[in-house]
KOLTI-607692 format. One line per 8 residues: for each residue x, y, z of N, C-alpha, C. Coordinates in steps of 0.02 Angstrom, whole numbers, plus 50000, padded with zeros to 5 digits. Layout:
N
X/Y/Z/X/Y/Z/X/Y/Z ~ ...
***
This chain:
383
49775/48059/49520/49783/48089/49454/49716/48106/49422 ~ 49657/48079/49437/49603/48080/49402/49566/48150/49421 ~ 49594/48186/49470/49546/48248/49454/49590/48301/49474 ~ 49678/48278/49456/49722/48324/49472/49760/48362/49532 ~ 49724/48322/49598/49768/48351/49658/49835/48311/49667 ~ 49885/48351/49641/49951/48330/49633/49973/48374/49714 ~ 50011/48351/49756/50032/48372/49799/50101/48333/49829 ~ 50182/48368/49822/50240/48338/49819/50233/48347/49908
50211/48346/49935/50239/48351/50023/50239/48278/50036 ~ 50297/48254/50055/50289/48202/50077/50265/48182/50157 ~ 50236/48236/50195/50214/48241/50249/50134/48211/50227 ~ 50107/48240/50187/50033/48233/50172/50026/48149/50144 ~ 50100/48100/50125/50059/48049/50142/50103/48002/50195 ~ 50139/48025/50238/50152/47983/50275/50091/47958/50341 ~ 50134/47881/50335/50078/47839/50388/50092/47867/50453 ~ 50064/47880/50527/50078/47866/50553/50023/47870/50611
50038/47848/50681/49992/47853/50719/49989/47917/50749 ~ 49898/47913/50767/49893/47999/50802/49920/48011/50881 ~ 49945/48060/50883/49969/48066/50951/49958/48136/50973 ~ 49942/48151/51037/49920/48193/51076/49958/48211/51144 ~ 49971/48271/51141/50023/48281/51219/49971/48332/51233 ~ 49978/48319/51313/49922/48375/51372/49981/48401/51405 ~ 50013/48481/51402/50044/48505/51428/50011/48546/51493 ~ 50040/48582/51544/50003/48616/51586/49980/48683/51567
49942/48714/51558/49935/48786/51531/49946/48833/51591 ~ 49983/48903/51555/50017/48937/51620/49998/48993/51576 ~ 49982/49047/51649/49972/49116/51620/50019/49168/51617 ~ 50018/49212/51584/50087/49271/51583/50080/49308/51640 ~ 50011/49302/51662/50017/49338/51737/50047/49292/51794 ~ 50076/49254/51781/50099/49192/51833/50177/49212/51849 ~ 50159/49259/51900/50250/49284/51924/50285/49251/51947 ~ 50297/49183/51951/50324/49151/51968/50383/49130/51927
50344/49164/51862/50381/49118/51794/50397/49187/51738 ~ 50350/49223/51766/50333/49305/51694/50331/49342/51741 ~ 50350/49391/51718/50353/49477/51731/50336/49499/51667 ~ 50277/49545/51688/50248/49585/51614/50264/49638/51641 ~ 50285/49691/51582/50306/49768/51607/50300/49791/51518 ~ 50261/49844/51533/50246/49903/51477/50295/49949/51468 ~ 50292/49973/51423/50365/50026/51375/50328/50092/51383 ~ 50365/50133/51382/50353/50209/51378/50392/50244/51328
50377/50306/51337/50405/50367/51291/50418/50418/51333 ~ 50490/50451/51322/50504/50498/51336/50469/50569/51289 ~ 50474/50617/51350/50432/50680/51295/50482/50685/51226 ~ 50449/50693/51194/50490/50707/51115/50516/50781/51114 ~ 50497/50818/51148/50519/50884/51153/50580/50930/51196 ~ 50606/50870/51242/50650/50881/51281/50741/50833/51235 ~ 50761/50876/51222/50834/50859/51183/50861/50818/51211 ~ 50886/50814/51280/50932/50779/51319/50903/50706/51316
50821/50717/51313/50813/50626/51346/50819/50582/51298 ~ 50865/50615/51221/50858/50567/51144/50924/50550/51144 ~ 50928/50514/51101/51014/50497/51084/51084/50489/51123 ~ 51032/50445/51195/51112/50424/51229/51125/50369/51243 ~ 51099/50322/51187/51142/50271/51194/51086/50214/51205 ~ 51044/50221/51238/51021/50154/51284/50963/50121/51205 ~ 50964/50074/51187/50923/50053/51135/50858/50058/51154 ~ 50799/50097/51125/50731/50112/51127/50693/50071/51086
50684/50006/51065/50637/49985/51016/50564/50012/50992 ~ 50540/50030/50921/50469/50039/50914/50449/50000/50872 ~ 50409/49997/50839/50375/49951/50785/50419/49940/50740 ~ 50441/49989/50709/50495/50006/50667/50577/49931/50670 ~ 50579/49938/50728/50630/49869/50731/50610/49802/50741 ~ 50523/49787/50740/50496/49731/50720/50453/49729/50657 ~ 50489/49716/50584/50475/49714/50525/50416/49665/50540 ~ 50354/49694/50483/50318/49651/50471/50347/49603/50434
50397/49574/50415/50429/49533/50354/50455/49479/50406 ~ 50462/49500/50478/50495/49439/50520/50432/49403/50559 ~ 50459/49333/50545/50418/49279/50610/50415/49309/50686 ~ 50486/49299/50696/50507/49326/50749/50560/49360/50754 ~ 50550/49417/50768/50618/49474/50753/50678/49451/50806 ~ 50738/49451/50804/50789/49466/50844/50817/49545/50871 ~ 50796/49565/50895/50825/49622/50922/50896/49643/50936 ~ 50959/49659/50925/51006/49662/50954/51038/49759/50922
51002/49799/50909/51007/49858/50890/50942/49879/50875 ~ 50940/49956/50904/50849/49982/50883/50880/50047/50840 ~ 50848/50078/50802/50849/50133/50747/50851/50205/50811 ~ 50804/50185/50841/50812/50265/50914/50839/50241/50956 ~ 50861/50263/51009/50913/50265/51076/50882/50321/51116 ~ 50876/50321/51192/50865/50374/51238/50908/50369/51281 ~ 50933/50418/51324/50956/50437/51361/50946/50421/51447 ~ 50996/50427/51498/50984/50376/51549/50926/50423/51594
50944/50497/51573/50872/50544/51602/50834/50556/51577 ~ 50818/50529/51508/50746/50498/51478/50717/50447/51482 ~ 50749/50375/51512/50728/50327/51566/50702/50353/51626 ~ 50759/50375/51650/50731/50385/51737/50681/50445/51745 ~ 50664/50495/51684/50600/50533/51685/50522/50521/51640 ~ 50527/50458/51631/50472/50437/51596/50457/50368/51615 ~ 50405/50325/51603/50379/50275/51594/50397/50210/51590 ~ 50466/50246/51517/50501/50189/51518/50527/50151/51556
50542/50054/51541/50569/50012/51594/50646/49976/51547 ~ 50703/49955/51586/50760/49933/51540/50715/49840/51545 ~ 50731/49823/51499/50705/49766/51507/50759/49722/51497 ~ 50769/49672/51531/50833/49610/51522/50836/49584/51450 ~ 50906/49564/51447/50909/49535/51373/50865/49449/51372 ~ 50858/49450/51316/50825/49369/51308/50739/49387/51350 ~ 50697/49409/51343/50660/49446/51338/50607/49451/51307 ~ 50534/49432/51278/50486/49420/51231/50452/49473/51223
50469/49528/51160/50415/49566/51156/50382/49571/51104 ~ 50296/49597/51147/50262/49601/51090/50217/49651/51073 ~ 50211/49681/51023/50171/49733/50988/50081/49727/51034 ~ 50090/49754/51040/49984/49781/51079/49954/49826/51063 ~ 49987/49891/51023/49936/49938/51011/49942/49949/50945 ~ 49883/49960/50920/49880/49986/50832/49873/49923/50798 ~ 49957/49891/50779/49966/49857/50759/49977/49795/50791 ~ 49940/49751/50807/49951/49701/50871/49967/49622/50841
50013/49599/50894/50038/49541/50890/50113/49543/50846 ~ 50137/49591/50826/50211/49582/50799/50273/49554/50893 ~ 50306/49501/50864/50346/49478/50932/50444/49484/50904 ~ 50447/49477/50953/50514/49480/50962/50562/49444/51029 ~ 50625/49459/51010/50670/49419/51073/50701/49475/51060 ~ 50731/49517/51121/50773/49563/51107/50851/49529/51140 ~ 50887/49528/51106/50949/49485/51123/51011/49535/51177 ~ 50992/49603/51170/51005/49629/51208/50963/49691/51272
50979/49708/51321/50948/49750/51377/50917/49790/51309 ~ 50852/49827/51330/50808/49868/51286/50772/49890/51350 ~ 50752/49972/51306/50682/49988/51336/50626/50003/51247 ~ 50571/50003/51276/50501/50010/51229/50456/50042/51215 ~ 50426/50073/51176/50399/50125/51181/50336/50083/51186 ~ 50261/50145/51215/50221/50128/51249/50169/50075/51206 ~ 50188/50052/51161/50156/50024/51104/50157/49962/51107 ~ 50191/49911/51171/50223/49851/51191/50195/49832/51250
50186/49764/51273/50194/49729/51326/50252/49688/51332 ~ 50277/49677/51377/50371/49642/51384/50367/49584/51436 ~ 50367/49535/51403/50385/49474/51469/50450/49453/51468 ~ 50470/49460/51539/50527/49442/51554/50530/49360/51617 ~ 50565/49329/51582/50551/49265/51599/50598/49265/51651 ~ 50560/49251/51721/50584/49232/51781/50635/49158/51815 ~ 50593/49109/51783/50624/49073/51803/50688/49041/51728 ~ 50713/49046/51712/50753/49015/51660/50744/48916/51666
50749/48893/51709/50742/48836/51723/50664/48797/51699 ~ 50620/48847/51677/50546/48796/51658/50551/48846/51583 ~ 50566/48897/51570/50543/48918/51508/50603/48941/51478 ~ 50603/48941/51405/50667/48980/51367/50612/49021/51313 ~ 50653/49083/51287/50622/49124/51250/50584/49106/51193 ~ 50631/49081/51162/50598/49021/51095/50539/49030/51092 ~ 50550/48978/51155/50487/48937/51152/50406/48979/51160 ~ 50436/49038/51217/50383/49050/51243/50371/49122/51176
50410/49142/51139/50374/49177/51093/50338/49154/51044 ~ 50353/49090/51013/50311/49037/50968/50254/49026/51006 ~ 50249/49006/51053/50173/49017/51088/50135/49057/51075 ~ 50156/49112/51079/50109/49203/51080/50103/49204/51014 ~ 50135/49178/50977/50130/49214/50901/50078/49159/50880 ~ 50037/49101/50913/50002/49088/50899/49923/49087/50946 ~ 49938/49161/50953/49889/49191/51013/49873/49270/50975 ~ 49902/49274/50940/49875/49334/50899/49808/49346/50880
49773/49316/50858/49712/49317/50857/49664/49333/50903 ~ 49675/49297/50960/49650/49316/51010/49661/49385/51058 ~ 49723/49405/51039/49755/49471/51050/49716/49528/51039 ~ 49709/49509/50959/49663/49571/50929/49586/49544/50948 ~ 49561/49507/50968/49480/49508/50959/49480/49526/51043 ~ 49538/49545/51107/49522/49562/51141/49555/49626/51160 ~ 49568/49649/51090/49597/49731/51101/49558/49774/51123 ~ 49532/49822/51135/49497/49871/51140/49518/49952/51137
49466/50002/51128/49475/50064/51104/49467/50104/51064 ~ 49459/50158/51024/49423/50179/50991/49466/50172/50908 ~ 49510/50203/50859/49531/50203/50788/49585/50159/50800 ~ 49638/50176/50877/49695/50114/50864/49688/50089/50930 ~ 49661/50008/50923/49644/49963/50974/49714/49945/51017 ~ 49693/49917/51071/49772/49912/51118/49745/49854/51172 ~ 49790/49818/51175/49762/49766/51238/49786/49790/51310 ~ 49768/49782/51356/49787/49820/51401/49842/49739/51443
49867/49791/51490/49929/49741/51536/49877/49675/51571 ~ 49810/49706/51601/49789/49659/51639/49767/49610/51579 ~ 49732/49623/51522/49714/49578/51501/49761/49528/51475 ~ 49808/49569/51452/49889/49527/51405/49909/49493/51448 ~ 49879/49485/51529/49922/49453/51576/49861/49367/51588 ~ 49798/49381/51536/49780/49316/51558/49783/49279/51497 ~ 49819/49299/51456/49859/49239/51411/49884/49192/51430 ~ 49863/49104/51402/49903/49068/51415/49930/49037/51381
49967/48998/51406/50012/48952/51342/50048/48887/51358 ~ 50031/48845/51325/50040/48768/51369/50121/48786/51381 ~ 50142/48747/51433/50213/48760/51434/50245/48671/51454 ~ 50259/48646/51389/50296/48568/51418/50371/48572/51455 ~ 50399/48525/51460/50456/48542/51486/50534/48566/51445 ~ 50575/48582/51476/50620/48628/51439/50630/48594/51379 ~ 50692/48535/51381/50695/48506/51325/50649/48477/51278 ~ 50565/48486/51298/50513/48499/51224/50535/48556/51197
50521/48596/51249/50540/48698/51210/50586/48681/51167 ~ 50637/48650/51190/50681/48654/51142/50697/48620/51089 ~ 50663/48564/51073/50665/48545/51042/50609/48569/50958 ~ 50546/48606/51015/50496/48638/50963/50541/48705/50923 ~ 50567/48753/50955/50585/48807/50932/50659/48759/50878 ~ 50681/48727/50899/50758/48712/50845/50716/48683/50780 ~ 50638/48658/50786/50628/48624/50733/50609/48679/50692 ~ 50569/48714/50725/50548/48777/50683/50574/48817/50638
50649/48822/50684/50704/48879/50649/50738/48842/50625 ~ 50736/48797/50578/50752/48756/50535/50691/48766/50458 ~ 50628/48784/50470/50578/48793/50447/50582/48879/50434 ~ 50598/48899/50470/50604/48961/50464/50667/49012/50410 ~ 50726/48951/50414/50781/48971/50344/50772/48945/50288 ~ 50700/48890/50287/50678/48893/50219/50640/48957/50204 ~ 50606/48972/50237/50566/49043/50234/50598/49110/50196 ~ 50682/49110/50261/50704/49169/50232/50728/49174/50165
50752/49110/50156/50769/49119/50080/50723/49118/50031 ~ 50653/49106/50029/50597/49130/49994/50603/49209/49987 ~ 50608/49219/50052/50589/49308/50063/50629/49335/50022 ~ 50703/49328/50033/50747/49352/49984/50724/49366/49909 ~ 50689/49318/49877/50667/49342/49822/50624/49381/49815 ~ 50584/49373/49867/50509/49420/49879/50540/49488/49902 ~ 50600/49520/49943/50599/49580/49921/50624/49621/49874 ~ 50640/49592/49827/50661/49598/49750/50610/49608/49727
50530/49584/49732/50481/49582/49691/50455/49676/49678 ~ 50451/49673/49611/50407/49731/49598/50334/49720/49542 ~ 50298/49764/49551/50260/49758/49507/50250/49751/49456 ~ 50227/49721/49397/50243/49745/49323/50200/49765/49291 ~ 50205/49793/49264/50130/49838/49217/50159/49863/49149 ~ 50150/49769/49086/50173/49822/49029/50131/49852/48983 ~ 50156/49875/48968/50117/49933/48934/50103/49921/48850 ~ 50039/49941/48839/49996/49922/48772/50016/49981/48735
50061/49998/48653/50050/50043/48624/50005/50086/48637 ~ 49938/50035/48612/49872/50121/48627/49853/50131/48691 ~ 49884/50134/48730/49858/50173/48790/49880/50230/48788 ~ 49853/50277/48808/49852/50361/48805/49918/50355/48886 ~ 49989/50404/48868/50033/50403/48926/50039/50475/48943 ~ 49984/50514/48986/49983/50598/48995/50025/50609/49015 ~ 50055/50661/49069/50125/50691/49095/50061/50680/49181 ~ 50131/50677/49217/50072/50698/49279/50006/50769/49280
50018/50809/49247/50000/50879/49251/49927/50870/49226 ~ 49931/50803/49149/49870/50812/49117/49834/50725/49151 ~ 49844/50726/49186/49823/50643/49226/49754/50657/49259 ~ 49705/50593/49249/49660/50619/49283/49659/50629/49367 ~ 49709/50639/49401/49713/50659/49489/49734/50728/49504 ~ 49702/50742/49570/49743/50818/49599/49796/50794/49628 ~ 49852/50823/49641/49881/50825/49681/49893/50883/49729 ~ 49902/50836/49799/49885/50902/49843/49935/50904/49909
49958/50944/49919/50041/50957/49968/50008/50955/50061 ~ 50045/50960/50092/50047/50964/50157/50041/51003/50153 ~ 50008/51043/50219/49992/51115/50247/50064/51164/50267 ~ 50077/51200/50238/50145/51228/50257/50135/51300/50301 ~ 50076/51316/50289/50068/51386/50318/50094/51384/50397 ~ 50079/51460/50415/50067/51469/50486/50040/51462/50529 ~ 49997/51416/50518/49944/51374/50575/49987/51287/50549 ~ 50039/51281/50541/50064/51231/50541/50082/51200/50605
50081/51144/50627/50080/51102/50705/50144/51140/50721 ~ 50165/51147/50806/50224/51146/50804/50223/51108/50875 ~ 50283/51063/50897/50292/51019/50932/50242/51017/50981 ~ 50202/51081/51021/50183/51080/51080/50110/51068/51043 ~ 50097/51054/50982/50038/51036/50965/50010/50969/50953 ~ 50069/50923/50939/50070/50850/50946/50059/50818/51014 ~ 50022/50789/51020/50002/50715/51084/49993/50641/51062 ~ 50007/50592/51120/49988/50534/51088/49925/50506/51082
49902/50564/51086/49816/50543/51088/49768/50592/51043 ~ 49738/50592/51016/49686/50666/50997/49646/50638/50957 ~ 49624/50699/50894/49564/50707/50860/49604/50685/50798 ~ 49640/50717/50777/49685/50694/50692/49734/50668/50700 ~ 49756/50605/50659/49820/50568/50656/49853/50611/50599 ~ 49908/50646/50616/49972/50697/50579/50016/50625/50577 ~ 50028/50616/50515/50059/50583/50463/50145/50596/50444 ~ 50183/50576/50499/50262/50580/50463/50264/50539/50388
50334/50560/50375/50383/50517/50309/50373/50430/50351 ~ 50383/50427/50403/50398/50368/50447/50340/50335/50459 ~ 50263/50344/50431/50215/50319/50438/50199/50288/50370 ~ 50219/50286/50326/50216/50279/50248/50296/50255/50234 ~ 50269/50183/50227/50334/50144/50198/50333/50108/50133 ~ 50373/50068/50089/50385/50056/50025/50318/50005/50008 ~ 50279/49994/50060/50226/49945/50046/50152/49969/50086 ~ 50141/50011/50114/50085/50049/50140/50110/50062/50200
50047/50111/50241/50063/50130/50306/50104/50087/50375 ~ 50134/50111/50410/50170/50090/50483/50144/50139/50508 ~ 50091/50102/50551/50054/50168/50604/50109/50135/50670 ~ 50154/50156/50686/50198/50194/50738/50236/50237/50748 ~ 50217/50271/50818/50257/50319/50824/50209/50381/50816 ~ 50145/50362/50840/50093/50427/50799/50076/50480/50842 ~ 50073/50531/50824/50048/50573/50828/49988/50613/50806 ~ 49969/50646/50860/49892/50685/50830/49870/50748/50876
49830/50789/50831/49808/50860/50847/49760/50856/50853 ~ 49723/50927/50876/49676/50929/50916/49636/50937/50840 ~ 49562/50951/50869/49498/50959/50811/49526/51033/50798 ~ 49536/51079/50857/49545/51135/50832/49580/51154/50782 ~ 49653/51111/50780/49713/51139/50766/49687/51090/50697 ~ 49674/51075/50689/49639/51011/50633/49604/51066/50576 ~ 49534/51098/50621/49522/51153/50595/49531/51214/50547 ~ 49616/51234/50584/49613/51260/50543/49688/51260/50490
49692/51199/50495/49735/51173/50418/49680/51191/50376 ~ 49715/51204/50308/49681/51204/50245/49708/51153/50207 ~ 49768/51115/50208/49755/51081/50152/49791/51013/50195 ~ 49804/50944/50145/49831/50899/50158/49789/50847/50213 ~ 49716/50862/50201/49687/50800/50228/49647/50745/50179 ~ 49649/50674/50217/49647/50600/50172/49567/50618/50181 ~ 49563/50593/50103/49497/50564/50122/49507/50489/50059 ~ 49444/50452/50079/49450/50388/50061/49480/50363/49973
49519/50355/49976/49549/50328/49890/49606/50369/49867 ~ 49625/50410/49905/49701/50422/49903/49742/50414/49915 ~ 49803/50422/49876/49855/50391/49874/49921/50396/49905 ~ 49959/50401/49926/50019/50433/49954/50085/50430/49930 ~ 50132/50500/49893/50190/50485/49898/50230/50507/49948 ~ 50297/50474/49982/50348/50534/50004/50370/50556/49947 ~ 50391/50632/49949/50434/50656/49909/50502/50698/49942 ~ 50504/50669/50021/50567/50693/50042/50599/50647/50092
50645/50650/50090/50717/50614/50144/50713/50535/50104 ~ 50663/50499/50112/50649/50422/50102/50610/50436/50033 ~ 50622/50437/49983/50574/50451/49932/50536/50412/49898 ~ 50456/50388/49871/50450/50341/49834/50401/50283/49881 ~ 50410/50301/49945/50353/50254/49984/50294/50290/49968 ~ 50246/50214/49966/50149/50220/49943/50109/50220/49981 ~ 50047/50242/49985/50009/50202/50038/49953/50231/50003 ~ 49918/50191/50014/49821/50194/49993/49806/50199/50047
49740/50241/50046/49697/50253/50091/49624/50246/50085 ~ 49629/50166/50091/49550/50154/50060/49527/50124/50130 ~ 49469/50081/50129/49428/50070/50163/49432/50007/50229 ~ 49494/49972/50224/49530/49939/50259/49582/49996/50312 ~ 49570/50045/50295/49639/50089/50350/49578/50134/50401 ~ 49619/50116/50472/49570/50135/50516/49596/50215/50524 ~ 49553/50249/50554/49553/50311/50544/49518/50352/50506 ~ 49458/50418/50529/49427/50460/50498/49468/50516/50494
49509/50537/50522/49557/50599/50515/49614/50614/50535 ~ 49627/50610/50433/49707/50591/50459/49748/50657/50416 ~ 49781/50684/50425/49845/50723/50388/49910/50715/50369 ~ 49921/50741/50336/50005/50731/50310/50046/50797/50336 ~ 50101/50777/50329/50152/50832/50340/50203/50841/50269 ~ 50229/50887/50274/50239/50903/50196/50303/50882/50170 ~ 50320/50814/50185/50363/50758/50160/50316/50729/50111 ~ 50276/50727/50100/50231/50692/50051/50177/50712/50005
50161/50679/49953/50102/50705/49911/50044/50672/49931 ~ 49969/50702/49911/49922/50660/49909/49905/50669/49828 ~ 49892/50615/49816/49846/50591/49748/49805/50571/49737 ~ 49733/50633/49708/49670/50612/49720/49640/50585/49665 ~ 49642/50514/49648/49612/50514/49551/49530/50535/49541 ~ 49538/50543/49484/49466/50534/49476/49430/50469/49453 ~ 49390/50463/49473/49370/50375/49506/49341/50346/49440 ~ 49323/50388/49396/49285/50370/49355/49336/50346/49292
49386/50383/49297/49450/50354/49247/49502/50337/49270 ~ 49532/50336/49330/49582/50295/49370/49583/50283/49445 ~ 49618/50196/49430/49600/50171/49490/49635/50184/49563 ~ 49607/50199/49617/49647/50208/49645/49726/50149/49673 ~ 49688/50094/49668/49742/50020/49681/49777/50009/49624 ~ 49772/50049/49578/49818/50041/49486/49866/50105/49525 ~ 49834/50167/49534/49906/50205/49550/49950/50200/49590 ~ 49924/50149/49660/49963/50130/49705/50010/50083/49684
49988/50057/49625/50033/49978/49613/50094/50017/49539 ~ 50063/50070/49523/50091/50083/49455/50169/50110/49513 ~ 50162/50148/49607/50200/50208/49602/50265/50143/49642 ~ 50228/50097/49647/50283/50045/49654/50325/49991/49595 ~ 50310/50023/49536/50315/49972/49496/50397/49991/49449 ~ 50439/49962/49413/50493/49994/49380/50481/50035/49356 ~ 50433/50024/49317/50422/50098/49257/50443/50177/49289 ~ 50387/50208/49362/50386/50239/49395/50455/50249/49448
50496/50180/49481/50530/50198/49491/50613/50248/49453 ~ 50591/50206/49380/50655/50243/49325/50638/50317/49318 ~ 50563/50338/49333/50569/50402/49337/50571/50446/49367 ~ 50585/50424/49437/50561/50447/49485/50648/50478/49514 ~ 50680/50408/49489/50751/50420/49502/50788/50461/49461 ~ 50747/50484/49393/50798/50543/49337/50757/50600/49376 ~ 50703/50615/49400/50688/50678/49437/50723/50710/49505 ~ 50749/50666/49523/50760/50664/49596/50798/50727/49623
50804/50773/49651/50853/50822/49656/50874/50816/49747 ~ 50931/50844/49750/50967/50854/49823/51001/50796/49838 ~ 51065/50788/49877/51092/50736/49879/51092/50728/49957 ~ 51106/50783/50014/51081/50766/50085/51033/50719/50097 ~ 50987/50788/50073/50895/50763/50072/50848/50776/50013 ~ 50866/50696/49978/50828/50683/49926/50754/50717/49914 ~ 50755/50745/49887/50661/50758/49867/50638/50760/49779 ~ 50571/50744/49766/50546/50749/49716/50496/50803/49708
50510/50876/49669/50473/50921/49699/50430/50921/49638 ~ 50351/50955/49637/50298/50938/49598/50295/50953/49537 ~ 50352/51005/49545/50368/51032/49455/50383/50982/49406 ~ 50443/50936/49448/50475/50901/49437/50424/50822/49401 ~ 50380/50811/49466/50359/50761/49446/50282/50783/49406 ~ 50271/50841/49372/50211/50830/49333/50238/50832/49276 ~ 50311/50813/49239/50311/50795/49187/50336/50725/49190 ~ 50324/50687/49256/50308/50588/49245/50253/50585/49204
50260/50529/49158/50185/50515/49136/50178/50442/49177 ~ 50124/50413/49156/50074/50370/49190/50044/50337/49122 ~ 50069/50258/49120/50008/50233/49075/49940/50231/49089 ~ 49880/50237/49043/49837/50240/49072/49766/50219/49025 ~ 49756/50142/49068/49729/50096/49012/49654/50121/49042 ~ 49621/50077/48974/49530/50093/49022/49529/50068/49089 ~ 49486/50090/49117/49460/50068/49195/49461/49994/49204 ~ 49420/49958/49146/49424/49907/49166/49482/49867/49139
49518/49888/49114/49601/49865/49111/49629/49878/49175 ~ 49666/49945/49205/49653/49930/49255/49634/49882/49299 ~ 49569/49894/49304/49559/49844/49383/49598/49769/49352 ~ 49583/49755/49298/49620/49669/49280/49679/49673/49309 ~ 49716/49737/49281/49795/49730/49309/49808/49734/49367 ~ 49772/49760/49401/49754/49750/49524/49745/49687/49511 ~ 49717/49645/49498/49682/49600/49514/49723/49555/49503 ~ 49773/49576/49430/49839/49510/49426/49885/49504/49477
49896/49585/49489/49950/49612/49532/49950/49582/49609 ~ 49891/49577/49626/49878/49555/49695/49869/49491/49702 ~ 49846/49447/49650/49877/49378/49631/49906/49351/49652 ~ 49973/49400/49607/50048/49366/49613/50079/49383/49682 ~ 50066/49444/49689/50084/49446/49765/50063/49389/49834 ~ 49974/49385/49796/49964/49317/49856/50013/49268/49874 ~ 50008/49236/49785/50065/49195/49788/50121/49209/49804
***
């Protein structure tokens, strides 16, 4: 009590003695026990090899919001001659996968047969008799670290198969596994019901009489559209590799970027866009199909050249009177969403078109109000 570390865990004061277990450490390249196999993509340009059925997982069906995702439905599906003409592998159910490129170390159990797009490494556990999934994905997910410090490559890092294959991971015997993963996921439905409240959370930003509230039109930012012209990409201009990352609705979600699923153009074709490229401290809305997802583009996001496609706005403030992490937090916050939803037009496919939204206003306190209110905002979010 005397200098206030109050702490209710009753773990932190129980007695007990220290104890130590030496399990055997086993590698994922150890076929005896693992089969590692990489995911592919069918060409995106061929109709037949989409939508027949067979579940395709991408990033997209391992939420950053899960420990460990369960798989048992993916958002895309391919076709059985978009398997047998691409890369892709069906992988057995019960199954450990895990994220390797871009975004590395997201895992999963897919509870049913899947294939993956090329963004994955997949262990499929050989022997059932020394390992169960559980177990062996709680392992990896505390191998992440090491994942990424041995990624390699140039804007989006990727671990490659040989190296993902000299991972190891102590492996005790079954009924430890099982006993570690049942304790966990016991630990883990305290979790979800935290989360539950946490995706309810929005920002709050109230608002001071004297702050000056412009319309978008008189705000200090540009706003600036996707390239719509005739030098606009068209399918045979996209690869999974290039000079500019081209920016879907599907890369920009309700809480910043999901780099999967990317695409990119050449320098040329880069060239000669005229409008709709990031540069550092802008902001992102969609304003079509999914409306209302943010993303900043500050100095934490990898990538020198990136574009949008014209599902979205960019918002460039001016730095000297608004912040860029205040407009990101304001375009998530109620205020913005109540207005976002009386603008809204189309009922197919929702959009917010710019007419529309330059008569939103925007509170808009001094700078250094502002930054206080990032600074609360990200706070509370810590917490």
């Amino acid at each position: 009590a005397a200098n206030g570390d109050y702490n209710f865990s009753g773990e932190r004061y129980r007695e007990s003695a220290a104890s130590s277990h030496s399990f055997p450490l086993v590698s994922l390249g150890e076929e005896t026990l693992f089969r590692v196999e990489s995911g592919g993509t069918p060409k995106s340009d061929v109709e037949e090899y989409w939508g027949g059925g067979i579940p395709w997982a991408t990033l997209v069906d391992l939420p950053a919001t899960d420990f460990i995702s369960q798989i048992t439905t993916t958002k895309r599906t391919i076709s059985e001659k978009g398997l047998r003409e691409s890369s892709a592998k069906m992988i057995p159910a019960n199954s450990v996968v895990v994220s390797t490129r871009a975004t590395i170390g997201r895992i999963a159990i897919n509870r049913v047969p899947i294939a993956t797009n090329q963004g994955f490494k997949n262990v499929i556990i050989q022997d059932s008799a020394r390992a169960v999934p559980e177990y062996v994905a709680l392992a990896l997910t505390k191998l992440v670290p090491t994942m990424e410090a041995w990624a390699t490559g140039g804007t989006f890092a990727e671990i490659s198969k040989s190296k993902f294959c000299e991972l190891q991971i102590p492996l005790p015997p079954l009924e430890v596994q099982k006993e570690i993963a049942a304790e966990i996921e016991g630990y883990q439905k305290v979790i979800n019901g935290a989360r539950a409240v946490l995706d309810n959370y929005r920002p709050q930003i109230t608002i001071h009489p004297d702050w000056p509230i412009p319309t978008f039109e008189a705000a200090p930012f540009q706003i600036i559209d996707g390239d719509r012209g005739t030098n606009y990409p068209s399918k045979e201009d996209f690869s999974p590799t290039g000079y500019c990352l081209f920016l879907n609705t599907k890369n920009v979600r309700s809480d910043g970027f999901k780099f999967d699923e990317l695409e990119f153009i050449s320098a040329e074709k880069d060239r000669a866009l005229r409008k709709g490229k990031l540069e550092r401290g802008d902001v992102l809305l969609t304003t079509r199909g999914t409306i209302g997802n943010t993303a900043l583009y500050d100095a934490s996001v990898p990538g020198d050249h990136i574009r949008i496609n014209s599902g979205m706005l960019i918002f460039r403030p001016d730095a000297t009177k608004l912040s860029s992490s205040y407009l990101f937090h304001f375009f998530q916050s109620d205020n913005f969403r109540a207005q976002r939803e009386a603008i809204v037009s189309g009922a197919a496919q929702p959009q917010l078109p710019i007419r529309s939204l330059n008569e939103a206003r925007i509170p808009l306190p001094p700078l250094a109000t502002q930054q206080a209110i990032v600074a609360e905002i990200e706070a509370e979010q810590a917490l």
